[in-house]
C-alpha positions in Angstrom: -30.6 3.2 -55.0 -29.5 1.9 -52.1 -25.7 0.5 -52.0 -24.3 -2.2 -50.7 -22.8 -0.6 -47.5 -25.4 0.7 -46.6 -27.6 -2.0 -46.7 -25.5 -3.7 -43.8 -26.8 -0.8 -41.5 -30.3 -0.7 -40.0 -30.8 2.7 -37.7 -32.9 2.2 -34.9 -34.5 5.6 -33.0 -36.0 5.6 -29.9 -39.0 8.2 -29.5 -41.5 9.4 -26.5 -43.4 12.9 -28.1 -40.9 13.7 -30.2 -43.0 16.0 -32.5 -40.5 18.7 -32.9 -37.7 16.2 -34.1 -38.4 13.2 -35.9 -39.4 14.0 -39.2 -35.6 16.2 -39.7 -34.5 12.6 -38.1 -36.5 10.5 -40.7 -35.5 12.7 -43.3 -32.1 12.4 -42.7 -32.7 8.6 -42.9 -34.3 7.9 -46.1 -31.4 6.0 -47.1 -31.7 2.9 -45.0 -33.7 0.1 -46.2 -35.2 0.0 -43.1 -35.5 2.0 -39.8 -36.9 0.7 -36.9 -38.8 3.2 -34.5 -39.6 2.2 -31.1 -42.0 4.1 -29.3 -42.6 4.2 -25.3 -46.5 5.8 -25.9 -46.5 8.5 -27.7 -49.4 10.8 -27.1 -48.5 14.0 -29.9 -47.7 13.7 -33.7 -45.1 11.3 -33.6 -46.5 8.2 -34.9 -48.1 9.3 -37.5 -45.4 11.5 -38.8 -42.9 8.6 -38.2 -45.6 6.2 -40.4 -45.3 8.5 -43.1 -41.9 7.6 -43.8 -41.8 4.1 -45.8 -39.0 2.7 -44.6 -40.4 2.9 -41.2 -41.2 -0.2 -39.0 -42.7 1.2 -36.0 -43.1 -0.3 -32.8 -44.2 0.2 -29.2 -42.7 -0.9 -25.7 -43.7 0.7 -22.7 -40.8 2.5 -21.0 -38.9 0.8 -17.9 -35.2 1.8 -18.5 -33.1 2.7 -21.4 -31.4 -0.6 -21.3 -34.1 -2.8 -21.9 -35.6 -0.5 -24.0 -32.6 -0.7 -26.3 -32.2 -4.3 -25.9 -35.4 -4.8 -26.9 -35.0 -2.6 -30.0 -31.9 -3.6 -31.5 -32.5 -7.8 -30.5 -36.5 -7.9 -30.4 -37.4 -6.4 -33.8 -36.8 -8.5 -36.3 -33.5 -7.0 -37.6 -31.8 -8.9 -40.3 -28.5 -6.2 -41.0 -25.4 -7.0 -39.9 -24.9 -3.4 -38.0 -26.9 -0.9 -36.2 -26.8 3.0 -35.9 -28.3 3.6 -32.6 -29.7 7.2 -32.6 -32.2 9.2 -30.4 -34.7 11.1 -31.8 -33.6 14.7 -31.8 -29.5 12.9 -34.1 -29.3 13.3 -37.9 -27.1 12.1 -40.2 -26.0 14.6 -42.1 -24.5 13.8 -45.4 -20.6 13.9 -45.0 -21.0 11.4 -42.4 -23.3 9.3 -44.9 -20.8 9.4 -47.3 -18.0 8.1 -44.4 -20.2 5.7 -43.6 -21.0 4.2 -46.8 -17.6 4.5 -48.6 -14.7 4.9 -45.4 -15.8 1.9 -42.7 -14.4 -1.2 -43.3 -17.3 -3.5 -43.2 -16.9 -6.5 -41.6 -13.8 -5.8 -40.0 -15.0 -3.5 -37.2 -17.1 -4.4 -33.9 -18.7 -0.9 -34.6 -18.1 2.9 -34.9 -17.4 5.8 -32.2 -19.2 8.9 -33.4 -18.5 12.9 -32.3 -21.4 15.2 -32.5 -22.4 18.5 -33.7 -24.8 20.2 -31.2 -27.0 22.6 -32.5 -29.9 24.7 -31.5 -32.9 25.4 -34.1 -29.7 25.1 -36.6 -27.1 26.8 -35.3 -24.1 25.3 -34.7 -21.6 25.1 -31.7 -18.2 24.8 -31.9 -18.0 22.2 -29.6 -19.5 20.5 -26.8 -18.7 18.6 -24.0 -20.3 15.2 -24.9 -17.7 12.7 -25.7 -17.3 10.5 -28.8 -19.7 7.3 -28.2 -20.2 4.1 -30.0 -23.4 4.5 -32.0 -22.7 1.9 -34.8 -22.7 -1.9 -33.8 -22.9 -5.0 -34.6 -26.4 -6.0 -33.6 -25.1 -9.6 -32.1 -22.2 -8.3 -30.2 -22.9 -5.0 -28.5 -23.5 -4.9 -24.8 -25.6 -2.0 -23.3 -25.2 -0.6 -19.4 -26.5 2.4 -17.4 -24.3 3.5 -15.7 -26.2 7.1 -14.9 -29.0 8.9 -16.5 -28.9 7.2 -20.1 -26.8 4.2 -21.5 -23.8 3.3 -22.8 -23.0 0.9 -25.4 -19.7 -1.5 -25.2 -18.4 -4.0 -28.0 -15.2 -5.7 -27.8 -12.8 -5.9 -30.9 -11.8 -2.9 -33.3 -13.5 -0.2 -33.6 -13.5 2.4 -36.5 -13.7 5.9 -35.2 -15.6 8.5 -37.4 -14.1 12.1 -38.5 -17.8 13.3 -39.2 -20.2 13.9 -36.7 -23.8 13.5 -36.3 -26.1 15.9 -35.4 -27.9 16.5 -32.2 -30.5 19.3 -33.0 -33.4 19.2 -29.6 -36.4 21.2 -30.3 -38.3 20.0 -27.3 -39.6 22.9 -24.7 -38.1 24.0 -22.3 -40.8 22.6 -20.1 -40.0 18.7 -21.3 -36.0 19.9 -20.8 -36.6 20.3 -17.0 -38.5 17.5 -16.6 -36.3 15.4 -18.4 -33.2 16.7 -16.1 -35.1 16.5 -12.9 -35.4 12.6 -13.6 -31.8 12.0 -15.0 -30.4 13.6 -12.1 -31.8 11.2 -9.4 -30.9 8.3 -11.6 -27.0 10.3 -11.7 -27.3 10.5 -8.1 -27.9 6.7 -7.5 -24.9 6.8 -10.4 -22.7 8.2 -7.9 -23.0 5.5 -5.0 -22.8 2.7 -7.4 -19.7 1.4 -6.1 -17.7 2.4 -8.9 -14.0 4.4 -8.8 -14.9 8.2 -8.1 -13.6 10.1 -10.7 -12.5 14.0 -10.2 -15.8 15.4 -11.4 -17.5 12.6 -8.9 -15.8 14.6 -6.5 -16.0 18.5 -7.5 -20.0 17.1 -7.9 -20.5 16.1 -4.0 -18.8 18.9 -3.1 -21.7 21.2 -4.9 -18.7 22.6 -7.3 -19.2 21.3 -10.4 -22.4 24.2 -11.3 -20.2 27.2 -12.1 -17.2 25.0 -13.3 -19.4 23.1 -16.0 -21.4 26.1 -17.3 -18.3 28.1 -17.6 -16.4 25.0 -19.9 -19.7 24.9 -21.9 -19.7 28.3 -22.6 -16.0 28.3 -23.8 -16.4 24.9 -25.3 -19.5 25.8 -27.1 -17.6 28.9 -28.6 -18.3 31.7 -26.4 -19.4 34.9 -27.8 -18.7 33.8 -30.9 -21.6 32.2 -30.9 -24.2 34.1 -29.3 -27.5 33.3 -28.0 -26.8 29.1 -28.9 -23.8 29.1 -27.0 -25.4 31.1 -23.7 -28.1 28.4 -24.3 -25.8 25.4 -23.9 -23.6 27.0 -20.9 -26.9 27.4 -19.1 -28.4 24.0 -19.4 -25.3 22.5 -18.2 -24.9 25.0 -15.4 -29.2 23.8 -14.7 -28.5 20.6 -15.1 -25.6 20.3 -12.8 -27.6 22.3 -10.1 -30.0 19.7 -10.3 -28.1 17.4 -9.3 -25.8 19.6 -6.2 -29.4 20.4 -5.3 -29.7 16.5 -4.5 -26.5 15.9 -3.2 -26.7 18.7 -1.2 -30.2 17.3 0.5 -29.0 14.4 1.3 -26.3 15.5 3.4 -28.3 17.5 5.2 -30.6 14.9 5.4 -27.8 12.6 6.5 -26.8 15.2 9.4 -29.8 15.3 10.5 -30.7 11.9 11.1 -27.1 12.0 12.8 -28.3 14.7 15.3 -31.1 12.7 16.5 
């Protein structure tokens, strides 16, 4: 039985191959009335996994950037709730933060929710991380979306209720889709950096081809260090990668840059 909360919620997931995570997602989602999956061309399990779930209404877009693709899900599918839980497809909702959100957020009063997260790998928990808090619960109407970098960021003006549970991020992708994914965030975080916006410190330690060692040794401390072995080495080193990435690029184009200079 679903309650009245609850029913005022309509999670929408966002999927491309995501064999290895949606049904714990989807499971972790069989209270909504209704979840909307939309697809950019799934070529593994997904869909048909996704399909087995009955409160599923699935739906195809072909990929052109997160925003529109999030635009199009949240405004373009039919959805009738009053508020949406934005999630990608490797979040679950574990069930203290059900329980916050069904019985602790005052409905109707809020422009939307600011989530933490949990990260985990094949289960095991970090202590920490060093994603931020982010608005993942909206009203459908109200919320504006933005890219500033690599992925986007959702806005809504008014109050909004900040959540002492976290949802889970739990990526069971391989490696191989991990790189691949990082080598094209990090030329959309370059073209983040000369965006005209106000250069923040880590702006600066990243041009300077600093920021590798700094981040994957924050990670490593953040995601609880030895304590928490093999899942916290893990983290540390995907940062550090990821990061690299990124001075690789920076680092090109200023030698690109004095080149072209010398010529």
């Amino acid at each position: 039985m679903v309650s009245e909360s609850l029913k005022q919620v309509t999670p929408v997931v966002l999927t491309w191959n995501e064999e290895p995570n949606i049904a714990r997602t989807l499971e972790s989602l069989r209270w909504a009335t209704s979840v909307v999956v939309l697809d950019s061309g799934s070529t593994d399990q997904t869909k048909p996994i996704a399909k087995s779930f009955q409160n599923v209404m699935w739906c195809e877009r072909a990929f052109d950037t997160h925003v529109a693709q999030w635009e199009y899900g949240i405004r373009q599918t039919g959805i009738t709730s009053e508020y949406v839980l934005a999630l990608d497809a490797d979040m679950q909702v574990p069930e203290r933060f059900l329980q916050e959100l069904e019985n602790d957020v005052p409905w109707g009063q809020v422009a939307g929710g600011i989530t933490p997260f949990e990260y985990r790998y094949y289960g095991t928990a970090l202590a920490g991380s060093l994603c931020p808090p982010q608005l993942r619960l909206f009203r459908h109407n109200d919320v504006s979306i933005s890219q500033p970098d690599h992925t986007q960021c959702f806005s809504a003006e008014g109050e909004v209720y900040r959540f002492r549970n976290k949802l889970v991020h739990d990526d069971r992708k391989s490696v191989e889709r991990w790189v691949a994914s990082q080598v094209s965030y990090q030329l959309l975080n370059e073209r983040g950096l000369s965006n005209g916006r106000q250069p923040r410190l880590r702006d600066h330690l990243r041009r300077a081809g600093l920021m590798p060692p700094i981040v994957g040794a924050l990670a490593y401390l953040k995601a609880g260090g030895p304590f928490r072995g093999a899942a916290a080495a893990r983290y540390a080193y995907e940062r550090a990668v990821a990061e690299g990435l990124l001075a690789i690029r920076l680092m090109d184009a200023k030698l690109r840059k004095a080149e072209g200079s010398k010529q």
